[in-house]
C-alpha positions in Angstrom: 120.6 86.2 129.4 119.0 83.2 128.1 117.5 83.4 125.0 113.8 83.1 125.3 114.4 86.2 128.1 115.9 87.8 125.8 113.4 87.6 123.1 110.3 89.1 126.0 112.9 91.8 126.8 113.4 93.0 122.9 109.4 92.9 122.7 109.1 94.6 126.1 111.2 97.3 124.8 109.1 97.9 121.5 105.7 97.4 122.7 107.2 100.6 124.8 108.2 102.1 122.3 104.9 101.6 120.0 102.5 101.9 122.3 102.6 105.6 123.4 102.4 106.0 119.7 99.5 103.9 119.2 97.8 105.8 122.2 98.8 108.5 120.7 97.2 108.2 117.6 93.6 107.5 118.7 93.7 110.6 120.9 92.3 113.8 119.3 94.0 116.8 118.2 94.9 119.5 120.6 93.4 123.5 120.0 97.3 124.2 119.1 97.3 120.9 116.6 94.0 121.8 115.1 95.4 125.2 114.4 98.8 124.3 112.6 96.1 122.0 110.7 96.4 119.0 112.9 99.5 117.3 111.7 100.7 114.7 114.0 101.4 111.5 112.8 98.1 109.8 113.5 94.8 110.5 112.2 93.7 113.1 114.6 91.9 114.9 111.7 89.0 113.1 109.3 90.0 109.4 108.6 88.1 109.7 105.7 89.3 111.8 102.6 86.9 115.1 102.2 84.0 115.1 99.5 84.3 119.0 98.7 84.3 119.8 95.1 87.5 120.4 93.9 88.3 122.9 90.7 92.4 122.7 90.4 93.7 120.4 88.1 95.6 117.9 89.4 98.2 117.5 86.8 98.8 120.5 87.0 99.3 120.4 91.1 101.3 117.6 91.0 104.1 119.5 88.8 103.8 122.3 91.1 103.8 120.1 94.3 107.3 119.0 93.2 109.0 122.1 92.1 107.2 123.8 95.3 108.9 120.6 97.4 106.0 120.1 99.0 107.0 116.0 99.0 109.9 117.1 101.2 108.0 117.3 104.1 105.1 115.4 103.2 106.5 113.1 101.4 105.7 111.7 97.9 102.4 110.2 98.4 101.0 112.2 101.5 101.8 109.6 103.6 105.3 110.1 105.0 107.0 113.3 107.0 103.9 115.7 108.3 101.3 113.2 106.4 97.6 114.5 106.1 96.6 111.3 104.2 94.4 109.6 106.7 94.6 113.3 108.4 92.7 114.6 106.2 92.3 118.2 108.8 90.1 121.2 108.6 92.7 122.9 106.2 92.4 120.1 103.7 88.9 119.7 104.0 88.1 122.1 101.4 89.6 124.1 98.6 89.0 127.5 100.3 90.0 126.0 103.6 93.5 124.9 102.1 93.8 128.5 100.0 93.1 130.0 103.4 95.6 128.3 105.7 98.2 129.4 103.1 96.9 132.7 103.0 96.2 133.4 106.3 99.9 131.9 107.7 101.5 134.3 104.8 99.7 137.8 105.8 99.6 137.5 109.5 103.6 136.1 109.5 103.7 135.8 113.7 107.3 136.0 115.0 107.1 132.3 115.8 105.5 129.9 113.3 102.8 127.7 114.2 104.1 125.5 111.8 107.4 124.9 109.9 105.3 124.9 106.8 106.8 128.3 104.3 104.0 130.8 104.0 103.0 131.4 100.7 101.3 134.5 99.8 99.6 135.2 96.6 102.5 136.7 94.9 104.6 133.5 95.7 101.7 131.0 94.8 98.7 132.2 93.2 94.9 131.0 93.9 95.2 128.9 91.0 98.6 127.1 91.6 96.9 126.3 95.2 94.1 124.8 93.7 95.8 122.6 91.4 97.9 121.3 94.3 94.9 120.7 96.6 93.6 119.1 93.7 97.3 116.9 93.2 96.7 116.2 97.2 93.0 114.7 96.6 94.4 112.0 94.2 96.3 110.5 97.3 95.0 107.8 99.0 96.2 105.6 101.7 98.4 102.5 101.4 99.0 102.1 105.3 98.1 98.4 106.2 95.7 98.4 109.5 97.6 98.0 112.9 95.9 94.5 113.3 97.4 93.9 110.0 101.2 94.2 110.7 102.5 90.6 111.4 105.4 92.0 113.4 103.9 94.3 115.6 100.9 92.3 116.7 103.6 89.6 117.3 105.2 92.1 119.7 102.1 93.3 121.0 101.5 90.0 122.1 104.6 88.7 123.7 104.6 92.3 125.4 101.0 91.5 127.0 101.7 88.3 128.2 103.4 88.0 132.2 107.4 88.4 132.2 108.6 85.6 134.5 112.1 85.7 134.7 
């Protein structure tokens, strides 16, 4: 395989692999997505971080977000594993939304999880420690370049778009 061939092929092959992603992404949540709290890679909740008042203290939260391992899944910044930052769902869009969906997951316990997310009832995390976590997660913001942004990927976008002549 000549070189140049090669090169379309190697983009042809990512461009397939990104682009279901990228479709993916701009598509909105399912019923079942928006009730595990919409965590898909993507954005399919609110772009936008939410405005609620918040009453935890963060500092706090951010203590208990560690020793709770709540970076193990999503990650140290909210933007990695089951990321809500730029997801910002109907869970997180208030503190009594976020105190519920832990609450609510805890009491009701069905025999299969919507989530993989540990239930926590009040005896495991109280009202308080919540808070100060939602409060920790509200610091977060987004780092995430746009897609039109990454030099790579619009390179292979490109190459993918254009006719394969062999």
């Amino acid at each position: 395989m000549k070189g140049r061939s090669r090169i379309v092929l190697v983009a042809l092959v990512l461009a397939a692999l990104v682009t279901p992603m990228v479709t993916r992404a701009q598509q909105p949540a399912t019923a079942q997505e928006r009730g595990r709290g919409g965590a898909r890679g993507g954005g399919t909740g609110n772009a936008q971080p939410p405005t609620s008042p918040v009453t935890g203290n963060a500092v706090n939260g951010k203590t208990l977000f560690y020793n709770y391992s709540c970076y193990a899944c999503h990650g140290f910044n909210g933007e990695t594993g089951r990321a809500f930052v730029g997801n910002w769902s109907f869970n997180l869009a208030t503190e009594a939304n976020f105190v519920s969906f832990l609450r609510f997951r805890a009491n009701v316990a069905p025999a299969t999880p919507s989530t993989g997310m540990p239930n926590y009832a009040e005896n495991t995390l109280s009202d308080r420690q919540a808070k100060d976590i939602y409060a920790y997660i509200r610091t977060f913001k987004s780092h995430a370049p746009e897609l039109k942004d990454i030099p790579t990927l619009t390179q292979i976008v490109g190459a993918a778009s254009k006719p394969y002549k062999p």
